[in-house]
C-alpha positions as CSV (number, residue, x, y, z in Angstrom):
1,X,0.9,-14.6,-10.1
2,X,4.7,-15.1,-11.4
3,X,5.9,-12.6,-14.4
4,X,5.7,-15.8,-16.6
5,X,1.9,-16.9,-15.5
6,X,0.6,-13.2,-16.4
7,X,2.4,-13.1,-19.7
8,X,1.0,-16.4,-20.6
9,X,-3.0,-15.6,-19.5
10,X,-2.4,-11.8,-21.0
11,X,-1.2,-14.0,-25.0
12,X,-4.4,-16.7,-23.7
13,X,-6.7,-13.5,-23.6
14,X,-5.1,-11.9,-26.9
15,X,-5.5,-14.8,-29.1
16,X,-8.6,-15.8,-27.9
17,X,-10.7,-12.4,-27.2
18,X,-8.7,-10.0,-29.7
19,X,-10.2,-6.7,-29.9
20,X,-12.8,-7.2,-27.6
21,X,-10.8,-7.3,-24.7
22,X,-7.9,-4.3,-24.1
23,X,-5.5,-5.9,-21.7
24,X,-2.7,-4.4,-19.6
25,X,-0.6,-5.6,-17.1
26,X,0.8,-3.8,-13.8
27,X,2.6,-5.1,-10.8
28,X,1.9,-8.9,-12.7
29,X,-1.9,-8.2,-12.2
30,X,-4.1,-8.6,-15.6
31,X,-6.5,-6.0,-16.3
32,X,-9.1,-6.5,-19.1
33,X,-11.4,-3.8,-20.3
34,X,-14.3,-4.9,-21.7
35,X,-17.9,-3.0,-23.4
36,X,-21.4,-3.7,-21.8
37,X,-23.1,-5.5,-24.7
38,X,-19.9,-8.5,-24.3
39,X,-19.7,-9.0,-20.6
40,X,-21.9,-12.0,-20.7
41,X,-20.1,-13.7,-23.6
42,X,-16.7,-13.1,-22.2
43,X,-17.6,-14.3,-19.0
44,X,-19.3,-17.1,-19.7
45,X,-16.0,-18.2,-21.8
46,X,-13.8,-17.3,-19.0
47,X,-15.6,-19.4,-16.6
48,X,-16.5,-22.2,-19.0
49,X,-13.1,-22.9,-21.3
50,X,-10.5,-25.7,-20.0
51,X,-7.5,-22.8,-20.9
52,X,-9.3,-20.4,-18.3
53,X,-12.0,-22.1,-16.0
54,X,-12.5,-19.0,-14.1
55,X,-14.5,-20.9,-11.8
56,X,-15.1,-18.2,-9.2
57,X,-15.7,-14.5,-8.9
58,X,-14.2,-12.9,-5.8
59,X,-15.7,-9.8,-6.3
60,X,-17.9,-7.2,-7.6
61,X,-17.8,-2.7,-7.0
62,X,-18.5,0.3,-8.3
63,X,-16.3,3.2,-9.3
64,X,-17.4,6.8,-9.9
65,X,-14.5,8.8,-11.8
66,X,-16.0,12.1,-10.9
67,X,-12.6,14.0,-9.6
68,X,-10.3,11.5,-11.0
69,X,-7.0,13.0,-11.2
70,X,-8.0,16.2,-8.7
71,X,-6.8,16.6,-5.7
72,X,-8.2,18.6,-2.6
73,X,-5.3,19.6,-1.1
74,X,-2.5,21.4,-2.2
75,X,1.0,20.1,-1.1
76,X,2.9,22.2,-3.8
77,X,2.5,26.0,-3.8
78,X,1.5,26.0,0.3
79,X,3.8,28.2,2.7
80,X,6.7,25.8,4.0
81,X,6.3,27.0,7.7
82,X,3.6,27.8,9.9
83,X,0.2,27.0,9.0
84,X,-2.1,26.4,5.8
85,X,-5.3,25.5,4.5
86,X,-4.3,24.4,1.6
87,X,-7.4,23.8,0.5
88,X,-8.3,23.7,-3.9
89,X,-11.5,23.5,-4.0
90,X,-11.5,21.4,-6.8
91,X,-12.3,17.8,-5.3
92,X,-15.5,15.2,-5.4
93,X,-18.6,17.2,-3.7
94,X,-17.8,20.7,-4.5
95,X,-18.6,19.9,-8.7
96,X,-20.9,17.5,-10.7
97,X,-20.1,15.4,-13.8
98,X,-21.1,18.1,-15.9
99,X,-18.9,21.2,-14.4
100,X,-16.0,18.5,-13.8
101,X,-12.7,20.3,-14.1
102,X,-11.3,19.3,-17.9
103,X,-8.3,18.2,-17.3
104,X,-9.4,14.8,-16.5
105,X,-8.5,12.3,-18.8
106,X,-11.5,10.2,-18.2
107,X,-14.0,9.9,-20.5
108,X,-16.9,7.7,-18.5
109,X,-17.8,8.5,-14.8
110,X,-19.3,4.7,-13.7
111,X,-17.5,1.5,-14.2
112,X,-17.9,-2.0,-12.9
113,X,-14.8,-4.0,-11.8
114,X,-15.2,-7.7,-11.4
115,X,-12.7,-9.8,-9.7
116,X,-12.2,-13.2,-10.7
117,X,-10.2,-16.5,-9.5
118,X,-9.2,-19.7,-11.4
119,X,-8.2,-22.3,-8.9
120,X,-7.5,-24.7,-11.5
121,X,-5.1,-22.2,-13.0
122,X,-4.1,-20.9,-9.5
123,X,-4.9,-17.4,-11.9
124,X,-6.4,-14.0,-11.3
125,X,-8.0,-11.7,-13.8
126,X,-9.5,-8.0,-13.6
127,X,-12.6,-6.8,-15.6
128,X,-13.3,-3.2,-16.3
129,X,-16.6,-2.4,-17.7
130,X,-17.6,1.2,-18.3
131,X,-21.2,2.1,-18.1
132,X,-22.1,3.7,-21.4
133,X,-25.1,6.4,-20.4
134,X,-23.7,8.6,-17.1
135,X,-26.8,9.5,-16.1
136,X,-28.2,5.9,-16.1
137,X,-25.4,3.5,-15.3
138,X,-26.4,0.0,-16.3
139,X,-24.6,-2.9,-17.3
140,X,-25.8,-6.4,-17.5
141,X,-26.4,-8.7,-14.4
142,X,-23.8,-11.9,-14.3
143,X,-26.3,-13.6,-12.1
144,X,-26.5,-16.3,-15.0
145,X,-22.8,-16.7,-15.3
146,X,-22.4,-16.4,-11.2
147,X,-25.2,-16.6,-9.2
148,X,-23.0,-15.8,-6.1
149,X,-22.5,-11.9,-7.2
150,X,-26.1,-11.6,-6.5
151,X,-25.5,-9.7,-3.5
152,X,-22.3,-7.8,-5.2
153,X,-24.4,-6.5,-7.6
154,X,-27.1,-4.8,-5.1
155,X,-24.5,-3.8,-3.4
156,X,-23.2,-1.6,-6.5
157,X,-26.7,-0.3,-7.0
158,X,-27.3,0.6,-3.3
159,X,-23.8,2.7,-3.3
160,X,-23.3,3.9,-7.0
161,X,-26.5,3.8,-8.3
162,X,-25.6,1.4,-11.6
163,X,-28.2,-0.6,-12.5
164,X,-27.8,-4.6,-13.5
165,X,-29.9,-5.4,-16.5
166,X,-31.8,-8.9,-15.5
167,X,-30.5,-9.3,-12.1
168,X,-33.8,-11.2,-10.1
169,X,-34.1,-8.6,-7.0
170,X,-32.1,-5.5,-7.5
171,X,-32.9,-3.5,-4.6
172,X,-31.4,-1.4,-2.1
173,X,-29.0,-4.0,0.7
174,X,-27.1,-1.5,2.9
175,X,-28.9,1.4,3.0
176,X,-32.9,2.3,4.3
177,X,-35.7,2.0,1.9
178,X,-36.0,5.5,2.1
179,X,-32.7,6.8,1.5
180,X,-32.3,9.2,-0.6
181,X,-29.5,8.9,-3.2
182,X,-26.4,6.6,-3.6
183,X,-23.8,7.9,-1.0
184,X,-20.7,6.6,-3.0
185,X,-20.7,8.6,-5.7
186,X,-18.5,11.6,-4.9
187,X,-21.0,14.3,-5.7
188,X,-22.8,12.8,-2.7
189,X,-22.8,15.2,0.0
190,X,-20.6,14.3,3.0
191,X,-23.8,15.3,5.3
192,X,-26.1,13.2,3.3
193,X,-29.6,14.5,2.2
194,X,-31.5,13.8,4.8
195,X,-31.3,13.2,8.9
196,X,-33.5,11.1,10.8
197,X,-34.7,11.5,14.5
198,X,-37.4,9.8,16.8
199,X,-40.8,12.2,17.0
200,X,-42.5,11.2,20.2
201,X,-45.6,12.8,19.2
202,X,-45.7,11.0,15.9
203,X,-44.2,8.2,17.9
204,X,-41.9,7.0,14.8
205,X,-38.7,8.1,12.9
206,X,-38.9,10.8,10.6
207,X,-36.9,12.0,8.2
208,X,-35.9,15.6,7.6
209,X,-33.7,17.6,5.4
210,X,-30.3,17.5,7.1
211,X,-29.9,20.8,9.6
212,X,-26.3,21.1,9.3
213,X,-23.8,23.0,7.3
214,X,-21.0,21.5,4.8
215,X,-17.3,22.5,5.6
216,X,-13.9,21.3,4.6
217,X,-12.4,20.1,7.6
218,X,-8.6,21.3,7.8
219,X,-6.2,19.3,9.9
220,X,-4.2,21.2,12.2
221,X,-0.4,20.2,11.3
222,X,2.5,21.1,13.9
223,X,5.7,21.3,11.6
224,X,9.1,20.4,13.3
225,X,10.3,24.4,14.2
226,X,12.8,25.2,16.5
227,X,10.0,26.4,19.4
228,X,8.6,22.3,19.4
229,X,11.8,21.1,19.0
230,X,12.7,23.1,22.3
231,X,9.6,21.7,24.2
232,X,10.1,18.2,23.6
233,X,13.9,18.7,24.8
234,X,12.7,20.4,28.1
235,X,10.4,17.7,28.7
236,X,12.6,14.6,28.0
237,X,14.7,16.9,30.7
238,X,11.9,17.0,33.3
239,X,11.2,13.1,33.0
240,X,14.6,12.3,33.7
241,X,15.0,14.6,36.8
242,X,11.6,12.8,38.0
């Protein structure tokens, strides 16, 4: 999308949506944020009105701002030579929503992005939607609008855990039946809840709490010192002579 075509759809948005829509604009891509309770009204004007005809929707995830804006690795006040954890402890799976470092900016853990395309418009257009309750994400199903994010939409539930009020089947699509949890929120654990493994006495797969331990895994870096720089000269030496 040229400079001039996002400028145009941003003032098309503006004048038509006002205050229900907060656009912004970054790198020529259009962002609106929208609440819950207009999601269906919007969309079904974006899809529907000859200035948009936003005809098909690309797109549909999740996002979980737990951590947003924390970092697990510190690249800052680490030694310069030798070797170094590095490790803050600060990062997705070592806190919940609750304990969440407060320096985060963010007021909403869940929100729903939808991605949609005008080809009549050759146009592109970003929706945010924040989930209002954290501990029950929901937002409502756009089944109605496009019955082609069916899928999307499961897919959101299976891995986030947000819920899509009047979608026709909303059940679990990636995951088992019995998993437990949603493993793409970032207080999942990296090990999961649960392991499975074939019992030949039961003669089926059981589940069982998982039998290992968590631990940040550190990888080893070699920094460019004078002993490695030596090496690499001695063997650019040997491959010559041979």
């Amino acid at each position: 999308m040229s400079d001039t075509s996002a400028t145009s759809l941003a003032e098309h948005l503006t004048a038509r949506f006002g205050d229900t829509l907060t656009i912004s604009t970054e790198r020529n891509e259009i962002t609106a944020e929208l609440a819950a309770a207009d999601l269906i009204a919007v969309a079904t004007a974006l899809r529907d009105e000859p200035a948009f005809r936003f005809s098909e929707l690309i797109d549909l995830c999740g996002i979980d701002y737990l951590g947003y804006g924390q970092t697990e690795w510190d690249t800052e006040t680490v030694s310069g030579t030798g070797f170094s954890r590095g490790v803050e402890g600060q990062a997705q799976g070592r806190f919940n929503w609750a304990e969440r470092p407060r320096g985060i900016t963010q007021p909403r853990r869940f929100a729903v992005v939808i991605q949609l395309l005008s080809i009549a418009h050759n146009r592109r257009l970003r929706l945010r939607v924040f989930c209002e309750d954290d501990s029950l994400p929901m937002v409502p199903s756009l089944t109605l609008v496009w019955p082609g994010v069916n899928w999307f939409e499961r897919e959101a539930f299976d891995l986030y855990g947000v819920l899509f009020d009047g979608h026709p089947d909303l059940r679990r699509i990636l995951t088992d039946y019995g998993f437990v949890g949603h493993p793409f929120r970032k207080d999942f654990p990296l090990i999961g809840n649960v392991e499975v493994r074939y019992d030949p006495e039961q003669k089926r797969v059981i589940y069982e709490p998982v039998s290992i331990e968590p631990r940040v895994l550190v990888p080893r870096t070699i920094r460019n010192d004078a002993d490695l720089m030596q090496a690499r000269a001695e063997a650019a030496d040997h491959w010559r002579e041979n």
